[in-house]
C-alpha positions in Angstrom: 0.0 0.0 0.0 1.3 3.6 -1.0 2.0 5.5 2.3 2.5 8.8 3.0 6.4 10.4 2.3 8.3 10.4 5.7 11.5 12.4 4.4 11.5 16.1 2.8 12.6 15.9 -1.0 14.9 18.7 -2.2 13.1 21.4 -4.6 11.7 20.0 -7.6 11.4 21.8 -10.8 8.5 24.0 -11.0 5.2 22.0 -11.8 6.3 18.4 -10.9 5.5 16.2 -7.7 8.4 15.9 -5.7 10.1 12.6 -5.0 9.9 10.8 -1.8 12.1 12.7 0.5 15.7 11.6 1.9 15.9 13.0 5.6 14.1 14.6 8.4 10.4 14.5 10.0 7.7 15.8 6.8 6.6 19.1 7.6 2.5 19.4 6.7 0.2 22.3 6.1 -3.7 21.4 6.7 -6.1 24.0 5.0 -9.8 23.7 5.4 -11.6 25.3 2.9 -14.7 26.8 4.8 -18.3 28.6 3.0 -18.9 31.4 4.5 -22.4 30.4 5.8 -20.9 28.0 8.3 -21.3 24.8 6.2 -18.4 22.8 5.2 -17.4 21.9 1.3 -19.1 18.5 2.0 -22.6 20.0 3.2 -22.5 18.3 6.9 -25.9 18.1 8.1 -24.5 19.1 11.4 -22.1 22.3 10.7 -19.5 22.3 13.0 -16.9 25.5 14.2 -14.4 26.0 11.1 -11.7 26.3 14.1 -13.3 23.0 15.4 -12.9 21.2 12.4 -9.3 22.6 11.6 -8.5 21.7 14.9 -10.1 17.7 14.2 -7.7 17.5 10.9 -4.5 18.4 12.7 -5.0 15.4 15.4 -5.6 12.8 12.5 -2.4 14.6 10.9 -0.8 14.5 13.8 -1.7 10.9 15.1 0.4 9.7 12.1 3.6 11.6 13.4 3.3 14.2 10.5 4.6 18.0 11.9 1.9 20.6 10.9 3.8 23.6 10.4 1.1 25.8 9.0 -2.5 25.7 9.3 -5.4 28.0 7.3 -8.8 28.2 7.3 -10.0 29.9 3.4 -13.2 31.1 2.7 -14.8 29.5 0.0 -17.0 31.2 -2.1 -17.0 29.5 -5.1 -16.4 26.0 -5.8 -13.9 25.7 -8.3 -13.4 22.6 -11.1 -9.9 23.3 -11.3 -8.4 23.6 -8.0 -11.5 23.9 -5.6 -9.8 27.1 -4.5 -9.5 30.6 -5.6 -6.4 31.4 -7.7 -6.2 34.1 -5.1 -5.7 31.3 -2.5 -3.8 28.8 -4.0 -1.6 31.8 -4.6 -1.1 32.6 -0.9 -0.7 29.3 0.1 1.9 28.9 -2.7 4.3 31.3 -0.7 3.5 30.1 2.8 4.4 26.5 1.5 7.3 27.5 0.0 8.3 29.9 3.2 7.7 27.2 5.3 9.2 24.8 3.3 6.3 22.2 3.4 6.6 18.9 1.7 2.8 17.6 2.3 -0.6 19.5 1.9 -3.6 18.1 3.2 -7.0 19.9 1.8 -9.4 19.2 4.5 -12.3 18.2 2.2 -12.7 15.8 -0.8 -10.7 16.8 -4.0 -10.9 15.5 -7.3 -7.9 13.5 -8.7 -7.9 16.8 -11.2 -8.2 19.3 -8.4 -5.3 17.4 -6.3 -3.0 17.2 -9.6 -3.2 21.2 -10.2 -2.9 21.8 -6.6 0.5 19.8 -6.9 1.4 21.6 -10.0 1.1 25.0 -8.1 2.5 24.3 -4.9 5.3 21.7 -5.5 4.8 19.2 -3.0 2.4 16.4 -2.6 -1.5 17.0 -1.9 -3.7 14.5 -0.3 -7.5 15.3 0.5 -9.1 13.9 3.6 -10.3 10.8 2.2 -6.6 9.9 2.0 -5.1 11.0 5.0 -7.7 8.9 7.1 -7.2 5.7 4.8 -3.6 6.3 5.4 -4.0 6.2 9.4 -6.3 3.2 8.8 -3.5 1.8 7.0 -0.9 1.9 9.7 -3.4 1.0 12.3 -5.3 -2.0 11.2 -4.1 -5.1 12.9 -5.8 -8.4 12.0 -6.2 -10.0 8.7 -9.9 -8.5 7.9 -9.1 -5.1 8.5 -5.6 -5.3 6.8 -7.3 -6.5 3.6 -10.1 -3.9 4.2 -8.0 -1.0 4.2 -6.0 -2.4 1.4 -9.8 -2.5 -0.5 -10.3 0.6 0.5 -7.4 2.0 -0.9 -7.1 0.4 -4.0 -10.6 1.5 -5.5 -9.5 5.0 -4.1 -6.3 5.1 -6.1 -8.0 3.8 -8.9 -9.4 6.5 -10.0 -6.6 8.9 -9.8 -4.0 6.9 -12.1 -4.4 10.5 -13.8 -1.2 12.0 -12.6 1.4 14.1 -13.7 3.9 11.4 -13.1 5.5 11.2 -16.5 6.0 7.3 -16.6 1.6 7.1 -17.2 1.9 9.3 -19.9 4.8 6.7 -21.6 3.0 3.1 -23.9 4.6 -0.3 -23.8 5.4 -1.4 -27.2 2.4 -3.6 -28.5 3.0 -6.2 -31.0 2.6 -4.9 -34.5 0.1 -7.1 -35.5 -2.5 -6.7 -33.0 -2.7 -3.6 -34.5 -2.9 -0.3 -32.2 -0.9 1.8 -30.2 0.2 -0.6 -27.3 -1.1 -0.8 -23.8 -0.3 2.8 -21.7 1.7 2.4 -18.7 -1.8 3.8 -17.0 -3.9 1.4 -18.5 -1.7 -1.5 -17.7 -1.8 0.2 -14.0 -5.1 0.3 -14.1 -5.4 -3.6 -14.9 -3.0 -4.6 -12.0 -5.2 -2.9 -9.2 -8.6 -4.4 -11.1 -6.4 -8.0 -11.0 -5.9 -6.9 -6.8 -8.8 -6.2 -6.0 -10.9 -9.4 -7.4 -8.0 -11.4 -5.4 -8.6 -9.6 -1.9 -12.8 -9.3 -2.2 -12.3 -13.3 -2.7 -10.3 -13.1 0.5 -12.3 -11.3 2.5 -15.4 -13.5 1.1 -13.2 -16.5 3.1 -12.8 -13.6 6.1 -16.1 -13.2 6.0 -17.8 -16.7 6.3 -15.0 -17.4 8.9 -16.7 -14.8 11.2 -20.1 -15.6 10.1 -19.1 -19.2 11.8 -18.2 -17.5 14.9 -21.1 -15.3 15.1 -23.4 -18.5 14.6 -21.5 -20.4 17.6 -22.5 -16.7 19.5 -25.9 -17.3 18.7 -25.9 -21.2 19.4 -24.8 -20.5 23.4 -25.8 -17.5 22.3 -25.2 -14.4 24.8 -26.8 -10.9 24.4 -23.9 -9.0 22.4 -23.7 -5.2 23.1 -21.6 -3.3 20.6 -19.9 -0.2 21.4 -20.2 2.8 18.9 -19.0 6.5 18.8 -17.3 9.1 17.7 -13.8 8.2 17.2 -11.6 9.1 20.5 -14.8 9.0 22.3 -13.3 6.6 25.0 -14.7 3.4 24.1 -11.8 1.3 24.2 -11.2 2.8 27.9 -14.8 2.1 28.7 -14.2 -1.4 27.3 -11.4 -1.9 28.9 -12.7 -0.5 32.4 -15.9 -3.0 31.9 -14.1 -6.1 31.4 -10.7 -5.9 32.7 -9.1 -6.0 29.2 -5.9 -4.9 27.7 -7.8 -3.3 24.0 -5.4 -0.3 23.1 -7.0 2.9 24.7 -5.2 5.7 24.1 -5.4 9.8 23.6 -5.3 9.3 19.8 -7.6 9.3 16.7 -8.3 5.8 15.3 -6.9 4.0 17.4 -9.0 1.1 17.8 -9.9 -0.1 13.9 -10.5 -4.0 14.6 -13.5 -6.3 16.1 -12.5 -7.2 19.8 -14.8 -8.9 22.0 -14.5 -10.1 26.1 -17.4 -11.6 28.2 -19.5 -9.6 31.1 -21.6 -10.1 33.6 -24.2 -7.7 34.8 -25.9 -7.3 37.9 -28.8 -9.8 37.1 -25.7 -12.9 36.8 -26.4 -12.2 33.2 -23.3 -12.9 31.0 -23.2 -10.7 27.8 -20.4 -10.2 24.7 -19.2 -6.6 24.8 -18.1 -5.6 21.6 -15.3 -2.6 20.3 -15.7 -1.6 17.0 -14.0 0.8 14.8 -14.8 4.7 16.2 -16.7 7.2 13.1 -15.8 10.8 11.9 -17.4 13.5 10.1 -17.3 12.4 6.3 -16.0 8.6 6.8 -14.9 7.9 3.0 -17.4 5.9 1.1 -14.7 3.1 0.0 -13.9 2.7 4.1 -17.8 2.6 4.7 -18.5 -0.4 2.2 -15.1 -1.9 2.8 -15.9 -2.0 6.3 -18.9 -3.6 6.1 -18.0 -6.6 7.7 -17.0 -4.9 11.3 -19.7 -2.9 11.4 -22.2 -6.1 10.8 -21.2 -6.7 14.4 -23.6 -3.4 15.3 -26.4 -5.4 13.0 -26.3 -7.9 15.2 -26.1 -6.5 18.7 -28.4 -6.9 20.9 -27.6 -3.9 22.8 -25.8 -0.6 21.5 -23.8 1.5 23.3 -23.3 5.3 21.9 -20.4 6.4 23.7 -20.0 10.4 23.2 -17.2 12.6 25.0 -19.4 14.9 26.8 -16.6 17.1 27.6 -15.8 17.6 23.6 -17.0 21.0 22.3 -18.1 19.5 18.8 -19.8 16.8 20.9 -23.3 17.3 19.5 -21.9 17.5 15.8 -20.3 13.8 16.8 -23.9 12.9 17.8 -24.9 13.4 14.7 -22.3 12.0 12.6 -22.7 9.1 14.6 -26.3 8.5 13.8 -26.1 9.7 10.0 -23.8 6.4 9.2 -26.0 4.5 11.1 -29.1 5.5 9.2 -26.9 4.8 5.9 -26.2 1.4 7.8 -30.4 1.6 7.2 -30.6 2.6 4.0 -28.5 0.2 2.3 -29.7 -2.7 4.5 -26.8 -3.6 6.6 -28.7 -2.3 10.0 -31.9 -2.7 10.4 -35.0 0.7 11.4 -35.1 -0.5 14.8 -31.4 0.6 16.1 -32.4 3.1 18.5 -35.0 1.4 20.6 -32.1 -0.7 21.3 -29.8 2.0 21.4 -28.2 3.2 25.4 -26.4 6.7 24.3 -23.6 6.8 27.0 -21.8 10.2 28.0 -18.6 9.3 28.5 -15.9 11.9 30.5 -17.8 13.0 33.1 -14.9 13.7 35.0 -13.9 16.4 33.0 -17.2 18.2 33.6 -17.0 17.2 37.9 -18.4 14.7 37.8 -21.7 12.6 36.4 -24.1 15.0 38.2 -22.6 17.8 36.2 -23.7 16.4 32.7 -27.0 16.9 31.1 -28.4 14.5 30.0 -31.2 13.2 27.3 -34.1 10.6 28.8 -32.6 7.1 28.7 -28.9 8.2 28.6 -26.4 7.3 31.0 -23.0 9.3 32.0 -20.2 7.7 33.1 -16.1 8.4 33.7 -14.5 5.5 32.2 -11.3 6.5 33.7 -12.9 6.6 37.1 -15.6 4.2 36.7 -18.3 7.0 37.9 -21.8 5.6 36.6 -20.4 2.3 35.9 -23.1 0.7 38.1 -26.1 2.5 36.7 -24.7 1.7 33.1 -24.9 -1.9 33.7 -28.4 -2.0 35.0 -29.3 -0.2 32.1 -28.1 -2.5 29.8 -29.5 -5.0 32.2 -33.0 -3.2 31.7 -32.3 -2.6 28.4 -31.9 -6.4 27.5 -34.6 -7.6 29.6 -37.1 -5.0 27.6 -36.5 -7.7 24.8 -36.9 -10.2 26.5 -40.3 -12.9 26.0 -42.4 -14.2 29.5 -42.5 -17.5 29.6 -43.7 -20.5 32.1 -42.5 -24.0 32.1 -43.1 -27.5 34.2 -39.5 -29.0 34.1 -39.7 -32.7 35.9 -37.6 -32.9 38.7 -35.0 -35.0 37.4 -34.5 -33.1 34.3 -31.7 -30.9 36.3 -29.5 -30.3 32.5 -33.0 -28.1 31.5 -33.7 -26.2 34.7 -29.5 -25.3 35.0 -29.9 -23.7 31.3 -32.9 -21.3 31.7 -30.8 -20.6 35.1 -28.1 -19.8 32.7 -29.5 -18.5 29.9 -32.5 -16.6 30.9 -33.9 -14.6 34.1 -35.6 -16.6 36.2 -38.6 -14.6 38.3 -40.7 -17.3 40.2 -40.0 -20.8 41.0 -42.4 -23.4 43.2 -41.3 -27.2 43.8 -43.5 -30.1 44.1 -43.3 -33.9 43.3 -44.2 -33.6 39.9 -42.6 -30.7 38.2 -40.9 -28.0 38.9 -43.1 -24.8 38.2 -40.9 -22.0 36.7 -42.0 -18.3 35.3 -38.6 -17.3 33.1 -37.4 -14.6 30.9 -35.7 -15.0 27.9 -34.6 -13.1 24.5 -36.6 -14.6 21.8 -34.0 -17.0 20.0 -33.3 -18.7 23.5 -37.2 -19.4 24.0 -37.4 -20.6 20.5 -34.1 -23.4 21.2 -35.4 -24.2 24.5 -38.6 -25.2 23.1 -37.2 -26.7 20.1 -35.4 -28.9 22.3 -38.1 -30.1 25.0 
């Protein structure tokens, strides 16, 4: 996978890309092209600050070990074909790059492979937009084999349409033979056919991923345990949480992305309950389309949770706009049928950093949501007893005349289920027990 330049380059001639660089950390300018009417390029349903969204683009630069050396905020009036910007703009930023001697711009906002080419042209050093700064992070951070192969997926069907480049070896044909007739096969074209060759091989290897969880989630489902997924905002301090709930070791730190794969750890609630917490992959304003799909397969553990934690920093300034990011992928989730319309009944939206507000008292909070300090494990209580509540809302009534010798059936609605009443006499035992749907339907399957 093609990774971000780690050296500066010296010059290069005016109107080429420079070279991957030879020494020293890369110096980067972000630059957020902000409309004036508060909206950003991408039309967020949820505007955010133009200072809190600058300030959201330096940490994923940042978390990467990039040096932002310059930062700008431009006023867009006019969207333009060429370079998104105004020539005024590109202009100034032109001599600021150059002052600053800045080897890697990053346009916060989606550019097209046109737009990023001229924008390399004018400024002399390499451009990416935000679509590929945050598939770069992915890159570095996935871990297991899925999400390796899904950023790799990702990736590919990015760079795939932006083999249009200024590099001079695409614009050079391979000899073809003479009688096939035509002018040979373009260095682009043959490109082009090695990532369409790539990607066939690593959507047939994810297919193999795939059913290999699909297995696992069916053994869930034949013990099964209620499985409650954690979702937020990225850096919303759900791996903390997670870590805090079950005593694991899941990476938690003060860093964008840093949690990208599936990890899962048993837990037991206050009614002796066990359930499957769940970690998944944090979202961000404008999560590019090719991570959505090629992340599919994570986010199918959120389709089938039983449970669904929103964990929002309620100390973050933006922390509304997160809300709603948050909720706009999972309505997409809806719409193209990977989630189904009933995610927020089952949905527990958890305010998460109380401690940096004084406290859980100090937050305000919506009805049915829960704050908590992960860090130091404020609220804990009350947010197991809602998920306790939460589960048992699904849950089915039922009553059952176990004989008394049948010990192996009465031990697994004991396990399995919540039993309320329970009245012993020589003939059966008489038993009044909840249970979520599927374990009513197996237990009666089997008796």
């Amino acid at each position: 996978m093609a990774r971000l330049p780690t050296h500066r380059p010296a010059d290069p001639p005016q109107g080429e890309v420079p070279d991957q660089p030879s020494g020293g950390p890369v110096r980067a300018a972000v630059i957020l092209p902000w409309e004036p009417q508060g909206r950003d390029v991408a039309g967020a349903d949820q505007p955010r600050a133009a200072e809190a969204r600058l300030a959201e683009a330096v940490g994923l630069t940042a978390s990467i070990g990039l040096v932002v050396v310059h930062t700008a905020i431009l006023p867009l009036r006019v969207r333009r074909p060429s370079t998104l910007l105004g020539e005024g703009h590109v202009a100034s930023q032109a001599q600021a790059i150059g002052e600053h001697r800045i080897t890697l711009a990053i346009i916060d906002a989606a550019l097209t492979p046109v737009q990023q080419r001229n924008l390399e042209r004018a400024w002399g050093c390499k451009v990416i937009d935000r679509t590929g700064l945050i598939l770069d992070i992915f890159g570095e951070r996935a871990a297991t084999r899925e999400g390796t192969l899904q950023v790799e997926l990702a990736h590919l069907e990015y760079q795939r349409s932006r083999l249009v480049r200024s590099w001079t070896h695409l614009e050079r044909q391979r000899g073809g033979f003479g009688f096939l007739g035509g002018p040979g096969e373009t260095q682009i074209e043959a490109d082009r056919r090695l990532i369409d060759d790539r990607l066939v091989k690593i959507r047939k290897e994810l297919e193999k991923v795939r059913r290999t969880r699909g297995l696992h989630r069916s053994a869930r489902q034949r013990v099964p345990f209620p499985v409650i997924a954690l979702v937020g905002y990225t850096n919303a301090g759900k791996s903390t949480l997670f870590n805090t709930l079950t005593g694991a070791e899941v990476t938690a730190r003060d860093q964008l992305f840093a949690t990208l794969d599936p990890t899962m750890r048993g837990l037991r609630l206050p009614s002796g309950r066990r359930v499957i917490l769940s970690d998944t992959v944090g979202f961000i304003s404008e999560l590019p389309h090719e991570l959505v799909e090629a992340f599919r397969a994570t986010l199918e553990e959120v389709s089938e949770a039983d449970v669904i934690l929103h964990v929002r920093d309620a100390a973050h300034p933006e922390t509304a706009a997160q809300r709603s990011d948050v909720i706009k992928v999972l309505d997409d989730m809806v719409a193209d049928g990977t989630l189904d319309e009933g995610w927020p009944r089952r949905t527990i939206e958890v305010l998460n950093k109380a401690d940096l507000l004084g406290g859980v008292a100090e937050v305000p909070l919506r009805p049915g949501a829960v704050a908590v300090s992960a860090i130091s494990g404020e609220g804990l209580d009350t947010l197991k007893a809602a998920i306790d509540r939460r589960i048992a809302e699904g849950m089915e009534l039922a009553q059952y005349d176990i004989p008394p010798q049948d010990g192996a059936r009465l031990a697994w609605l004991y396990q399995h289920g919540e039993v309320l009443e329970r009245a012993d006499d020589e003939d059966a035992v008489h038993v009044t027990v909840r249970l979520l749907p599927a374990d009513r339907a197996r237990f009666e399957r089997q008796g």
